[in-house]
C-alpha positions, 0 to 999 in steps of 0.5 A, spaced: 984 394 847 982 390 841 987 385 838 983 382 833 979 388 828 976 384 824 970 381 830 968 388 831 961 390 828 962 393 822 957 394 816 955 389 812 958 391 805 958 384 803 967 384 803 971 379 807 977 382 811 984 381 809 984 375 814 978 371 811 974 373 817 969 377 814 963 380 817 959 376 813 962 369 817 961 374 825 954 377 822 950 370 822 951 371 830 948 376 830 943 377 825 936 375 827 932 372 820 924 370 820 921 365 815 914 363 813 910 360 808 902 361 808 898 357 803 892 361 801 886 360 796 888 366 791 891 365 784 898 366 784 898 373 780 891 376 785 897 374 791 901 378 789 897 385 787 894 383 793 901 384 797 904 388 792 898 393 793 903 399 796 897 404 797 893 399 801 900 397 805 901 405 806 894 404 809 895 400 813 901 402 816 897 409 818 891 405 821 896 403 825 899 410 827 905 410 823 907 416 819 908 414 813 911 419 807 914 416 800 920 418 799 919 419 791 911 419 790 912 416 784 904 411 784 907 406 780 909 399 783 917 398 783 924 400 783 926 406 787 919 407 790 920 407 798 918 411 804 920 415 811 916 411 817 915 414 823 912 409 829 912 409 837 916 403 840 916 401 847 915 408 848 920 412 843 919 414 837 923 410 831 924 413 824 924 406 818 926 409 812 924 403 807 925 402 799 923 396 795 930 394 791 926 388 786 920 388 783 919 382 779 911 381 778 908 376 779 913 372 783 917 377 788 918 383 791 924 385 796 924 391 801 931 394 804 930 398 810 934 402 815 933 406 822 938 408 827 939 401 830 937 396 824 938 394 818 932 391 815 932 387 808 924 384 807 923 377 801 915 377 799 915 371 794 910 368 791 910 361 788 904 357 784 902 351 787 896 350 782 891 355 778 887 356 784 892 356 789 898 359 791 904 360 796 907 366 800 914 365 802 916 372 807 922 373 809 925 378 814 932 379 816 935 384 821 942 386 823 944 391 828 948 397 827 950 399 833 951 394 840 945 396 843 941 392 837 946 387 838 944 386 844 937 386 844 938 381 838 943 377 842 937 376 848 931 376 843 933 369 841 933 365 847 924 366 845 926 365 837 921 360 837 914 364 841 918 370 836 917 364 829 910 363 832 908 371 833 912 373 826 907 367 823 901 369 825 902 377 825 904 375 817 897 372 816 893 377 819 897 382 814 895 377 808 888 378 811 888 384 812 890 386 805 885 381 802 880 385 805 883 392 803 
């Protein structure tokens, strides 16, 4: 028997419980978030056509073997373009259904997305450092929806730092990869 509500698992819908312990205070321990920041040699707004380039992302998830399909096959970058993702992980099949919630060209673009264990909130920003060069700032954020997630999240962060390391290097080889499609 549950005798105290207001730490079980519930959305986040960014309210707080009647008795000031809200989900966003237990979320923090079960939230996984990776950060990481890559110095390249592109000019600030040739970064961002370069990681804002949906089309070739689209690509790229494909190469990859993930069904990719537009949610609203609008072909221009923004608000309100998103995406139905079908990929094989640890051998079950997995749905992502993916949105781009902010498109602030040329500094930022942040995705939203949702499966049936994860909440998924993606931060790509793009900072000046000179004219001919610049930052990417990635930021990835999961949450789980259900107690099997929160377990899988709870274990994955006893390896957090080879994760943080893993993250760092799968984003630069998405950064190169994009540069060269």
């Amino acid at each position: 028997m549950n005798t105290h509500p207001a730490l079980d698992y519930q959305p986040m819908d960014g309210s707080a419980h009647a008795d000031g312990l809200g989900f966003a205070l237990v979320s923090g321990l079960f939230q996984m978030k990776f950060l990481t920041r890559i110095d390249t040699d592109l000019p600030a707004e040739q970064l961002f056509d370069t990681v804002g380039d949906f089309a070739a992302l689209e690509r790229l998830l494909i190469g990859r073997g993930a069904a990719v399909t537009r949610i609203a096959p609008s072909e221009e970058p923004g608000i309100g373009l998103g995406w139905n993702i079908g990929f094989d992980w640890r051998g079950r099949a997995r749905s992502l259904r993916l949105a781009v919630t902010r498109f602030d060209r040329p500094e930022q673009v942040t995705m939203a997305g949702r499966s049936d264990a994860l909440d998924l909130a993606i931060s790509v920003t793009v900072v000046a450092l000179s004219r001919s060069r610049s930052r990417l700032i990635c930021e990835t954020e999961l949450r789980p929806r259900n107690m099997k997630a929160r377990l899988m999240l709870q274990t994955a962060k006893l390896g957090k730092a080879q994760l943080d390391r893993r993250y760092q290097r799968r984003i630069e080889e998405f950064v190169e990869q994009m540069r060269a499609g």
